[in-house]
Backbone of each chain as nested JSON, in Angstrom:
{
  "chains": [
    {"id": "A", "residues": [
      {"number": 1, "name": "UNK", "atoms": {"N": [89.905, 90.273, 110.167], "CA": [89.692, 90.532, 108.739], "C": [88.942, 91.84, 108.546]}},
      {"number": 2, "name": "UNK", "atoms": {"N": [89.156, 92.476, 107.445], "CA": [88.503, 93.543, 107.189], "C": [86.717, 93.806, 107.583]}},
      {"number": 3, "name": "UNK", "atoms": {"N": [86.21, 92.523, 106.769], "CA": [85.191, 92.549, 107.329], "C": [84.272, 92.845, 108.94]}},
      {"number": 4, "name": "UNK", "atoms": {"N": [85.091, 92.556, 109.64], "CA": [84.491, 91.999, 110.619], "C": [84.442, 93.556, 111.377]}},
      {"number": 5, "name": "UNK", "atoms": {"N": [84.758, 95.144, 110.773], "CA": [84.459, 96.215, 111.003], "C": [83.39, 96.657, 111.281]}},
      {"number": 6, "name": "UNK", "atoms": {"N": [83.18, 97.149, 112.051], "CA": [81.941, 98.051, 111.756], "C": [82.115, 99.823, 111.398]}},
      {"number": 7, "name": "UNK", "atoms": {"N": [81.13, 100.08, 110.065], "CA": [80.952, 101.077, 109.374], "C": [79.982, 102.007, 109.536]}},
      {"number": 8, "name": "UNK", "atoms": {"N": [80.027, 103.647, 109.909], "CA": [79.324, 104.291, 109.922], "C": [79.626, 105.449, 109.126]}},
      {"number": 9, "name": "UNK", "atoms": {"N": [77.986, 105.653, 108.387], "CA": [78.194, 107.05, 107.312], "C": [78.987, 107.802, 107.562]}},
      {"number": 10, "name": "UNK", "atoms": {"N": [79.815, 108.261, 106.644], "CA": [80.655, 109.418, 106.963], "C": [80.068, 110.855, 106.539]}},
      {"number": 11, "name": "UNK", "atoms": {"N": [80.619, 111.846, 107.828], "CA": [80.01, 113.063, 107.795], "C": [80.786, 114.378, 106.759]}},
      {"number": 12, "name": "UNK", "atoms": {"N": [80.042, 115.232, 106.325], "CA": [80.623, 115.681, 105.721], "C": [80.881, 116.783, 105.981]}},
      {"number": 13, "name": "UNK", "atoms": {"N": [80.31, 117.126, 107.391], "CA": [80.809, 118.507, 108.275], "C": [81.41, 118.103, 109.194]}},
      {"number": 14, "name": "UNK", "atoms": {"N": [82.837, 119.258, 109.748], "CA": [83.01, 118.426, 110.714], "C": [82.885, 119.332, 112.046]}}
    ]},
    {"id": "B", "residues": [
      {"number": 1, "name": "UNK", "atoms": {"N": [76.392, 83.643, 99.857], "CA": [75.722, 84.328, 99.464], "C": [76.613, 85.329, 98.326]}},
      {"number": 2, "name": "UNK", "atoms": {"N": [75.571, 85.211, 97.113], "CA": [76.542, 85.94, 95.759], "C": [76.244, 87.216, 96.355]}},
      {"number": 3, "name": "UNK", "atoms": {"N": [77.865, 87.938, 95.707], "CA": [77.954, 88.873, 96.224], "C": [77.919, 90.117, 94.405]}},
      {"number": 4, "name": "UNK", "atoms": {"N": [77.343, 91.145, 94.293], "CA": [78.069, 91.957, 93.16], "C": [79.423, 92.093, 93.2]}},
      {"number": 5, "name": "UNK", "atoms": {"N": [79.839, 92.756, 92.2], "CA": [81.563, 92.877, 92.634], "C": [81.517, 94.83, 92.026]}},
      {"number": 6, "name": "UNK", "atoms": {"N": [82.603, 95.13, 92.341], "CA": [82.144, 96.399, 92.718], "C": [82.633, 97.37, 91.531]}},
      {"number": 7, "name": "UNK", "atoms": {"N": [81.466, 97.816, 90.856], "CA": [81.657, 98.575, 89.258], "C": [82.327, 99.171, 89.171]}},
      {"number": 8, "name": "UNK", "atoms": {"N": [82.678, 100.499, 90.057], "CA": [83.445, 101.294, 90.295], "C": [84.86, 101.473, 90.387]}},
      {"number": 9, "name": "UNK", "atoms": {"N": [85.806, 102.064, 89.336], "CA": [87.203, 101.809, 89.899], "C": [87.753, 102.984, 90.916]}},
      {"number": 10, "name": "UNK", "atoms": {"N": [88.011, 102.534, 91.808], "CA": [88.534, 103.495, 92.672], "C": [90.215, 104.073, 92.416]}},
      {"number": 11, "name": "UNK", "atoms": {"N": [90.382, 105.19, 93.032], "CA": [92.286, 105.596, 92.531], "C": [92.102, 106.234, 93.831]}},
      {"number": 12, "name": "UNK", "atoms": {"N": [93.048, 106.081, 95.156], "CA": [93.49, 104.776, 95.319], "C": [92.591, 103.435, 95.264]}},
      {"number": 13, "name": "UNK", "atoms": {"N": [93.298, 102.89, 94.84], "CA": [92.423, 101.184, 94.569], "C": [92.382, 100.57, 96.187]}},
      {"number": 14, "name": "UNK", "atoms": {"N": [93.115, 100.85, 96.958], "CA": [93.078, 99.961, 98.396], "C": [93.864, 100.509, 99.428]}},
      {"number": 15, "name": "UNK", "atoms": {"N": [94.294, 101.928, 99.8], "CA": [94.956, 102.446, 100.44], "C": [94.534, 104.143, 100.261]}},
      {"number": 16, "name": "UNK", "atoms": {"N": [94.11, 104.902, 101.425], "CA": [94.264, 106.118, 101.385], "C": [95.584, 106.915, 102.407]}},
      {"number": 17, "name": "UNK", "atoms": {"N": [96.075, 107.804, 102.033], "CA": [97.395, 107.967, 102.134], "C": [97.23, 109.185, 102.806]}},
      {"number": 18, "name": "UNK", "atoms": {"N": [97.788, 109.557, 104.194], "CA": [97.795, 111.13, 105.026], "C": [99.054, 111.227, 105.333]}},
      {"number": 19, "name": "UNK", "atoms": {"N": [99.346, 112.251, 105.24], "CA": [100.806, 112.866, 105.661], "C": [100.841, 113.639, 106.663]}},
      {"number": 20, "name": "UNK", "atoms": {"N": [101.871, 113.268, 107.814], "CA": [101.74, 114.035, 108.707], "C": [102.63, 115.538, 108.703]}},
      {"number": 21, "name": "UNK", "atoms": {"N": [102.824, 116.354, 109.707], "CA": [102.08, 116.112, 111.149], "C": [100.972, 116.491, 110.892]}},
      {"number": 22, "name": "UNK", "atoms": {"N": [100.272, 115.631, 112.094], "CA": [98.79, 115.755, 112.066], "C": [98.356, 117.43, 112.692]}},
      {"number": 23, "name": "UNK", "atoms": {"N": [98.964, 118.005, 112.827], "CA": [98.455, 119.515, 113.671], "C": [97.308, 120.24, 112.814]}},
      {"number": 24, "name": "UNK", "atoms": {"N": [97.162, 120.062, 111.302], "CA": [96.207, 120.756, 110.504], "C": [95.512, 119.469, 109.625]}},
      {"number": 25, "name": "UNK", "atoms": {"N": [94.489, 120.264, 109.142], "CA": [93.446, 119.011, 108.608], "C": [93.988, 118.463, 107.417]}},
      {"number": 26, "name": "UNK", "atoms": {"N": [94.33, 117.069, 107.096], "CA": [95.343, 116.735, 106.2], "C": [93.926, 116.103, 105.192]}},
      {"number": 27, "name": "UNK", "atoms": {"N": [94.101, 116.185, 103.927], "CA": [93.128, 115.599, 102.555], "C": [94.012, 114.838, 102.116]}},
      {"number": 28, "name": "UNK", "atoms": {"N": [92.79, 113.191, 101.551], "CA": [93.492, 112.87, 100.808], "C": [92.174, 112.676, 99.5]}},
      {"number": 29, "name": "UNK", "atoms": {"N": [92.819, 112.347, 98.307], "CA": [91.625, 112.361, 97.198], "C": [90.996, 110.725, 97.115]}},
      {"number": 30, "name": "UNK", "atoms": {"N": [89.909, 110.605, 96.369], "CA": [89.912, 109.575, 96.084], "C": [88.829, 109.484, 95.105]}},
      {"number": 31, "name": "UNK", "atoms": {"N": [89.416, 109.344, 94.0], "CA": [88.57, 108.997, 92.632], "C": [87.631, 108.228, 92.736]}},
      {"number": 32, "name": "UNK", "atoms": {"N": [86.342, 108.177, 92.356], "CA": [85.469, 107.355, 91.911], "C": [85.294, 107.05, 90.18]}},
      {"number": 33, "name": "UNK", "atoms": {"N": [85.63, 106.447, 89.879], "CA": [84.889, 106.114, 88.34], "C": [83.978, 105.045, 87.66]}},
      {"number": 34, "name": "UNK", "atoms": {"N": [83.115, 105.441, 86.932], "CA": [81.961, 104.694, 86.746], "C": [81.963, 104.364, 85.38]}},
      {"number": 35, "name": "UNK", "atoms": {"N": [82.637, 102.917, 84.968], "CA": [82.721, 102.466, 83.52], "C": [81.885, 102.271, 82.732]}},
      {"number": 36, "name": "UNK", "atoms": {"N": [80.543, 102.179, 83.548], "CA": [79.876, 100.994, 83.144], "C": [78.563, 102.048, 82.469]}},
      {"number": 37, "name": "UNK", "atoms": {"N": [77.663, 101.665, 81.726], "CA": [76.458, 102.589, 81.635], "C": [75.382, 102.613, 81.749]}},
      {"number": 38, "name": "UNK", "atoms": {"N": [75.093, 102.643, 83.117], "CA": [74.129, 103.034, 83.704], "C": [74.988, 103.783, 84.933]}},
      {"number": 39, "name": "UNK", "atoms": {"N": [74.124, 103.966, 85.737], "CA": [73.993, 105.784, 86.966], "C": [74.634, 104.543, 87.895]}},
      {"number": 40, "name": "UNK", "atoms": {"N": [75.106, 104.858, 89.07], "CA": [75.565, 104.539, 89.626], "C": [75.486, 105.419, 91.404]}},
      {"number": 41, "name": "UNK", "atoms": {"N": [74.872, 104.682, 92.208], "CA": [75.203, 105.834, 93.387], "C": [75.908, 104.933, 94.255]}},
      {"number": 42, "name": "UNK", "atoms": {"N": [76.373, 106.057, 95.308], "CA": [77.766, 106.017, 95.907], "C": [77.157, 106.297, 97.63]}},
      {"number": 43, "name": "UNK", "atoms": {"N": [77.643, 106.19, 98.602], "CA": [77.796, 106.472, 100.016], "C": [78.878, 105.807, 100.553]}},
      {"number": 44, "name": "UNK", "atoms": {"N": [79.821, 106.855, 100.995], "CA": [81.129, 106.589, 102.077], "C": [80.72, 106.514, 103.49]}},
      {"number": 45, "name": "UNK", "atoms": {"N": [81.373, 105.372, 103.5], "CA": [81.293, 104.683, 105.336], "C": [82.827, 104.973, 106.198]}},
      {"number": 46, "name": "UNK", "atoms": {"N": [82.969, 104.85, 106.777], "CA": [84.126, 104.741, 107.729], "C": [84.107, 104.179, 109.259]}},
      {"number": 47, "name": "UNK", "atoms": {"N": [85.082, 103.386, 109.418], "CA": [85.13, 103.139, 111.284], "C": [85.023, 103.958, 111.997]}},
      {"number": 48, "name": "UNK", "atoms": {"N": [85.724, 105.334, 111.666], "CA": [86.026, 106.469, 112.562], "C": [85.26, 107.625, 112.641]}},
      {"number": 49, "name": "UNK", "atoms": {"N": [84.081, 107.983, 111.955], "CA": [83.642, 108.948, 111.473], "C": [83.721, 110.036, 112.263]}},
      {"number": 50, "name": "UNK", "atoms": {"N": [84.171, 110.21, 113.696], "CA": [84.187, 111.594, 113.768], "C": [85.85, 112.064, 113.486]}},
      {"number": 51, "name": "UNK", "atoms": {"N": [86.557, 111.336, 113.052], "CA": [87.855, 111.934, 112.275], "C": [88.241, 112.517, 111.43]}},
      {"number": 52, "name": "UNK", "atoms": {"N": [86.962, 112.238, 110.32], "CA": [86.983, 112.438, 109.111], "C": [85.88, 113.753, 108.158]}},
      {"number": 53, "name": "UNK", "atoms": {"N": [86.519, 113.927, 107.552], "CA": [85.41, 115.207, 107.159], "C": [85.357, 114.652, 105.233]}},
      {"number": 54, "name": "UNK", "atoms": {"N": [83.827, 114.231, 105.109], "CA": [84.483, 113.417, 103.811], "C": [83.368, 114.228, 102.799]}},
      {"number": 55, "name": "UNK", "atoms": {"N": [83.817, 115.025, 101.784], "CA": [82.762, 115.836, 100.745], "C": [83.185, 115.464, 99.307]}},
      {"number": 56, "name": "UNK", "atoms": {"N": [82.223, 114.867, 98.067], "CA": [81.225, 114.647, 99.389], "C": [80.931, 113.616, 99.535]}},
      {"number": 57, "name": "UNK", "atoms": {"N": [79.977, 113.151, 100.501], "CA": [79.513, 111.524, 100.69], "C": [78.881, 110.794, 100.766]}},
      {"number": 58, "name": "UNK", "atoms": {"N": [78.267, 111.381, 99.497], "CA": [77.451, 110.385, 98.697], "C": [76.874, 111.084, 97.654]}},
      {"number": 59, "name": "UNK", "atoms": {"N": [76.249, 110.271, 96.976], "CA": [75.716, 110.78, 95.562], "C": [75.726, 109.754, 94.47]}},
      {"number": 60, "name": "UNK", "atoms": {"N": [75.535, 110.336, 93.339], "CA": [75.241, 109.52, 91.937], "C": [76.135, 110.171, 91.147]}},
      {"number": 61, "name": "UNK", "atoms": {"N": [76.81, 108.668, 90.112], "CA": [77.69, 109.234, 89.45], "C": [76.807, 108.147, 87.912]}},
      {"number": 62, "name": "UNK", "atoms": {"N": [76.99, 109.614, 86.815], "CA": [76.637, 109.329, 85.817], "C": [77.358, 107.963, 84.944]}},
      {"number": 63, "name": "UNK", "atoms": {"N": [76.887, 107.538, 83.844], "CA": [77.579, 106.523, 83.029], "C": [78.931, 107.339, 82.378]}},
      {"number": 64, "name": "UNK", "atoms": {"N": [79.711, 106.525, 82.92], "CA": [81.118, 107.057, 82.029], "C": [81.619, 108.416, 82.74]}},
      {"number": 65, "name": "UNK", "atoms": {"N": [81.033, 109.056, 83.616], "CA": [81.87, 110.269, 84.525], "C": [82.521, 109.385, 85.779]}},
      {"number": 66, "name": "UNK", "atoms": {"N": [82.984, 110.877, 86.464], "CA": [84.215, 110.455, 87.353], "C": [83.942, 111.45, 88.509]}},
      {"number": 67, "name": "UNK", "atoms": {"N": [83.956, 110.896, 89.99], "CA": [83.819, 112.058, 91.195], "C": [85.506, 112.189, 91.944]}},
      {"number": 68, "name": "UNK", "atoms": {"N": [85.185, 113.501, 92.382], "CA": [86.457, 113.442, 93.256], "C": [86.245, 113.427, 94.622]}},
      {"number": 69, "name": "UNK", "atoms": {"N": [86.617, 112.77, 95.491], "CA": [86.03, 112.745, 96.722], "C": [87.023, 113.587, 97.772]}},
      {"number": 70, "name": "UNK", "atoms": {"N": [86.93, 114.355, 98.661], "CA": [88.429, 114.823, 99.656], "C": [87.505, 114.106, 101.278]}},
      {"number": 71, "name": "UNK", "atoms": {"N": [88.913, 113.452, 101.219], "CA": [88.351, 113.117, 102.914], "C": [89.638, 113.912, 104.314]}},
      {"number": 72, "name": "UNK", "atoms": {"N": [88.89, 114.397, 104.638], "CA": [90.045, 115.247, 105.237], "C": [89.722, 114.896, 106.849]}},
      {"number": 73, "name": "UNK", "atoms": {"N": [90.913, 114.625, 107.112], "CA": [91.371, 113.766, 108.481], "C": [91.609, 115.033, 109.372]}},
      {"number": 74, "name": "UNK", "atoms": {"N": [91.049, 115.331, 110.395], "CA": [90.471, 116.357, 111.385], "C": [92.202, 116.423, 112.341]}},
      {"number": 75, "name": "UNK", "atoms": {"N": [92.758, 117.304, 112.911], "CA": [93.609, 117.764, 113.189], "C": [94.013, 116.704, 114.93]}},
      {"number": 76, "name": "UNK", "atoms": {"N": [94.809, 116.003, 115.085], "CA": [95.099, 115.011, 116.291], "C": [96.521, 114.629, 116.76]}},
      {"number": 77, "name": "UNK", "atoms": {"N": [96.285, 114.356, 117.919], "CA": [98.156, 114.452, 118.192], "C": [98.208, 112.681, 117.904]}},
      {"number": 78, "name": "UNK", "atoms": {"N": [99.416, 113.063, 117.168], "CA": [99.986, 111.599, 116.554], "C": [100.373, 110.941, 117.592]}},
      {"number": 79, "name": "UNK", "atoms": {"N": [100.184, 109.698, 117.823], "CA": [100.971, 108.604, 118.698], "C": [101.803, 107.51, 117.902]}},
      {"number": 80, "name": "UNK", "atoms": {"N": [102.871, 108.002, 118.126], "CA": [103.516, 106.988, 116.913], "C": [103.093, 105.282, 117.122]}},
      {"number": 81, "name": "UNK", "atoms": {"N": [102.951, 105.257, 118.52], "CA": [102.582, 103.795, 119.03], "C": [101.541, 103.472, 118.456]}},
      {"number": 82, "name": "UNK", "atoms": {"N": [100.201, 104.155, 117.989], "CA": [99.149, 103.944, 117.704], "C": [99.127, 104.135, 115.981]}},
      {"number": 83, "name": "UNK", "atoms": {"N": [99.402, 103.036, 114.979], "CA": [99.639, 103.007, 113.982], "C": [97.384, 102.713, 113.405]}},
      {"number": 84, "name": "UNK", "atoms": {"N": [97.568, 103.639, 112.477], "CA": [95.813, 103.764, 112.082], "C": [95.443, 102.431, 111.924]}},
      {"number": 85, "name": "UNK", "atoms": {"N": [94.01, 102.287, 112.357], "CA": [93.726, 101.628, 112.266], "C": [91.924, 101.559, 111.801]}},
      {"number": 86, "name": "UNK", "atoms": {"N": [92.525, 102.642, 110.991], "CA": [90.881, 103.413, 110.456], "C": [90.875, 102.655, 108.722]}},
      {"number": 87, "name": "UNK", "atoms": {"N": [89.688, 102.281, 108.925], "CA": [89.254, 101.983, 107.278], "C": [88.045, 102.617, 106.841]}},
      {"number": 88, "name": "UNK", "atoms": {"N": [88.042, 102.788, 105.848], "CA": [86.707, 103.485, 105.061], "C": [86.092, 102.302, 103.782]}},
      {"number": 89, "name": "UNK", "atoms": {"N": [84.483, 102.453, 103.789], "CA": [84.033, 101.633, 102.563], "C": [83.294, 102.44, 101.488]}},
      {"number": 90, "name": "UNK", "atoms": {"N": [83.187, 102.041, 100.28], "CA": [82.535, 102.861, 99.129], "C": [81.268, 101.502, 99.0]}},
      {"number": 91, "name": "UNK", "atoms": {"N": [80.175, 102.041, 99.35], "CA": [78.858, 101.626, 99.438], "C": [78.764, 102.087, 98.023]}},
      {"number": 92, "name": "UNK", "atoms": {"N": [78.258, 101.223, 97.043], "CA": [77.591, 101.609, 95.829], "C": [76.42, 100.595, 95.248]}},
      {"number": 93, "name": "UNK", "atoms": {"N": [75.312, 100.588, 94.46], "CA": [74.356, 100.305, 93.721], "C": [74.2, 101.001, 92.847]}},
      {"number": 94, "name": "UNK", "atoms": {"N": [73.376, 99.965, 91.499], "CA": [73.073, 101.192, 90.442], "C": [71.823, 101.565, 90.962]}},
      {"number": 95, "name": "UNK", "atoms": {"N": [71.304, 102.73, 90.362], "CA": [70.883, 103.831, 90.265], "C": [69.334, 103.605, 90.138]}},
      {"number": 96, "name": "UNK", "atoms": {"N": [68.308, 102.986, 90.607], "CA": [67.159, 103.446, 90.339], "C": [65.947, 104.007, 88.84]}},
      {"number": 97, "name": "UNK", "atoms": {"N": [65.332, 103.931, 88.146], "CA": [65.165, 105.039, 87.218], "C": [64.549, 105.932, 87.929]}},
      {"number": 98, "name": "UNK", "atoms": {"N": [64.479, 106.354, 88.694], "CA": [63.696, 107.656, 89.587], "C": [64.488, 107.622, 91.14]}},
      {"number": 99, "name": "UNK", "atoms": {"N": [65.189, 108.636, 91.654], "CA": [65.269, 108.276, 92.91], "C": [64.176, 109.725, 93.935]}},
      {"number": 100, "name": "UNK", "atoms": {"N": [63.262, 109.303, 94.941], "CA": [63.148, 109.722, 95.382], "C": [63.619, 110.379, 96.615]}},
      {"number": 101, "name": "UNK", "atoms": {"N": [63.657, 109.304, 97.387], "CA": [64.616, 109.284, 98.84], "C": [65.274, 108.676, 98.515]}},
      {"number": 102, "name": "UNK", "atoms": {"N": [66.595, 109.276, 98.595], "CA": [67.893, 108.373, 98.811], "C": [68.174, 107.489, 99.979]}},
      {"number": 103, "name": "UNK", "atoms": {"N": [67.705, 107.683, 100.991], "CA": [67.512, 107.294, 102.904], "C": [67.198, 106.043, 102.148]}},
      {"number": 104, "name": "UNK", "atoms": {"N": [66.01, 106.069, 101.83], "CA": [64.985, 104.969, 101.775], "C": [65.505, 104.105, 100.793]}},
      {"number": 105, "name": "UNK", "atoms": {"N": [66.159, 104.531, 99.61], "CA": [66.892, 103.644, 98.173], "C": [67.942, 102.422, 99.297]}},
      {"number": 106, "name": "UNK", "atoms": {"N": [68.833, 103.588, 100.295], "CA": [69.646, 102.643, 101.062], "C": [69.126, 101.406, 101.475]}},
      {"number": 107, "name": "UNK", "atoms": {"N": [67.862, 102.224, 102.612], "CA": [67.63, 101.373, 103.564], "C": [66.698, 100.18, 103.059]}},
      {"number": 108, "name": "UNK", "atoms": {"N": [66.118, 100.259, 101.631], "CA": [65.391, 99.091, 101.105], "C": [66.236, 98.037, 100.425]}},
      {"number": 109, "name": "UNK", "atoms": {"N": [67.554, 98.587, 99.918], "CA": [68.239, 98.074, 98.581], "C": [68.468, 96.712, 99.399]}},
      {"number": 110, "name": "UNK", "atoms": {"N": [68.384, 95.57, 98.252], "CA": [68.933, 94.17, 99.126], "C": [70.139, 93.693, 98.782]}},
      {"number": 111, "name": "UNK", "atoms": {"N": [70.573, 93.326, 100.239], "CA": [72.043, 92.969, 100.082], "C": [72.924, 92.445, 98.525]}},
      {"number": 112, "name": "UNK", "atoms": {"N": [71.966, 91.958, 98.06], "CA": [72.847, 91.157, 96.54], "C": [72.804, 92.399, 95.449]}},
      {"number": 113, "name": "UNK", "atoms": {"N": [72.195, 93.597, 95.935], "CA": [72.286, 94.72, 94.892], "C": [73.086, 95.634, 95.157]}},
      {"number": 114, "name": "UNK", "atoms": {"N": [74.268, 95.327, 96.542], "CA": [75.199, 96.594, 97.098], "C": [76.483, 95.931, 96.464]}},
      {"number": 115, "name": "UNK", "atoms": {"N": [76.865, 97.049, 96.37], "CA": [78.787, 96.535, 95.978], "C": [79.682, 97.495, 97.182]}},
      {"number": 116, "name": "UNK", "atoms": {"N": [80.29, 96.548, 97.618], "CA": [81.495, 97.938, 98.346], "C": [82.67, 97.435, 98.162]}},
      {"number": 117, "name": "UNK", "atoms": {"N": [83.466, 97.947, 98.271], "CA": [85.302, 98.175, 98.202], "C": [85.44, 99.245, 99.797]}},
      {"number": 118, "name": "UNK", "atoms": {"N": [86.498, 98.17, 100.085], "CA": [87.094, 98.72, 101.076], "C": [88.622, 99.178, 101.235]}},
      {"number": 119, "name": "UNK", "atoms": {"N": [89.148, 100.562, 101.685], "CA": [90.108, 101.397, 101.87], "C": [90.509, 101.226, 103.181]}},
      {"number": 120, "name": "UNK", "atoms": {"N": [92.376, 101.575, 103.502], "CA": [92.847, 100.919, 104.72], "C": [93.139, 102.603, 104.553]}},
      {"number": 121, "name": "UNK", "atoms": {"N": [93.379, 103.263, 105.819], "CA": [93.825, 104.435, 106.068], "C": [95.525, 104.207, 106.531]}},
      {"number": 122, "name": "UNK", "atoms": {"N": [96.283, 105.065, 105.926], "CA": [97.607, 104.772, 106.177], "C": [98.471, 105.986, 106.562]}},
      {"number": 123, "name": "UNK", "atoms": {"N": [98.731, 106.195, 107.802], "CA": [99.01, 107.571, 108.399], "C": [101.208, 107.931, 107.794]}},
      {"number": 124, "name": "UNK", "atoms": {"N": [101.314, 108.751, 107.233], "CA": [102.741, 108.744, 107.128], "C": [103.227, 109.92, 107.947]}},
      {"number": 125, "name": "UNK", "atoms": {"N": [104.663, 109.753, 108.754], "CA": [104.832, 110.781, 108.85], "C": [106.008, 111.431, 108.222]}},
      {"number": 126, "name": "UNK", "atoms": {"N": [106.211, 112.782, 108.182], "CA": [107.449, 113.367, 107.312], "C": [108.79, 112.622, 107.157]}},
      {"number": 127, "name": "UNK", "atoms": {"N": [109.472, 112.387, 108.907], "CA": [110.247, 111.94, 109.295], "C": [111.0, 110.061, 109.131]}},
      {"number": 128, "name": "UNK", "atoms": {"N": [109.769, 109.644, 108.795], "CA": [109.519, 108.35, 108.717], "C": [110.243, 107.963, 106.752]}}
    ]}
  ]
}
């Protein structure tokens, strides 16, 4: 399930 | 555990859309809008983050305005076998009447005061 992601801030340089 | 539900209408509502070939940095947009009135702030998450180049990502969006977000997917050789499997989330809460640190607004806010919506990344290619 979607949840079960793990999420990290996204950068805005790359 | 009650959850908020998430103020913000997003465009795309549940799908961000890249076109290949992947050889140059491909953008896709993604609206934020804020119906409601009061401030509203925002921080983009993703599974993948070093794929992505996302401006910008994060901030506060006024009552009744609208952000444009570009997340631009960093240049990679396509594997057709390897269909994406990248998602991104829109972290939002309202707004504080003062924000000092934003770090700190995050890292204090309690769970029943976050809203997120989550985006499936969907790779197309020309040929396809």
């Amino acid at each position: 399930a979607l949840s079960e992601d793990e999420f990290y801030d996204a950068v805005s340089e790359s | 555990m009650s959850k908020l539900e998430q103020v913000l209408i997003l465009d795309p509502p549940n799908d961000l859309r890249f076109k290949g070939p992947f050889t140059d940095v491909v953008t896709a947009t993604l609206k934020l809008k804020n119906p409601s009135d009061r401030r509203v702030c925002f921080k983009v998450k993703t599974t993948a983050p070093r794929r992505y180049c996302v401006r910008p990502n994060s901030g506060v969006i006024d009552a009744g305005a609208s952000v444009t977000i570009s997340v631009m997917l960093q240049p990679f050789d396509y594997d057709p076998n390897e269909k994406s499997k990248h998602k991104f989330m829109v972290q939002t809460m309202y707004a504080p009447p003062t924000i000092t640190d934003t770090e700190a607004m995050w890292k204090d806010a309690k769970p029943d005061e976050l809203m997120d919506s989550k985006l499936r990344c969907v790779f197309e290619l020309p040929s396809e």
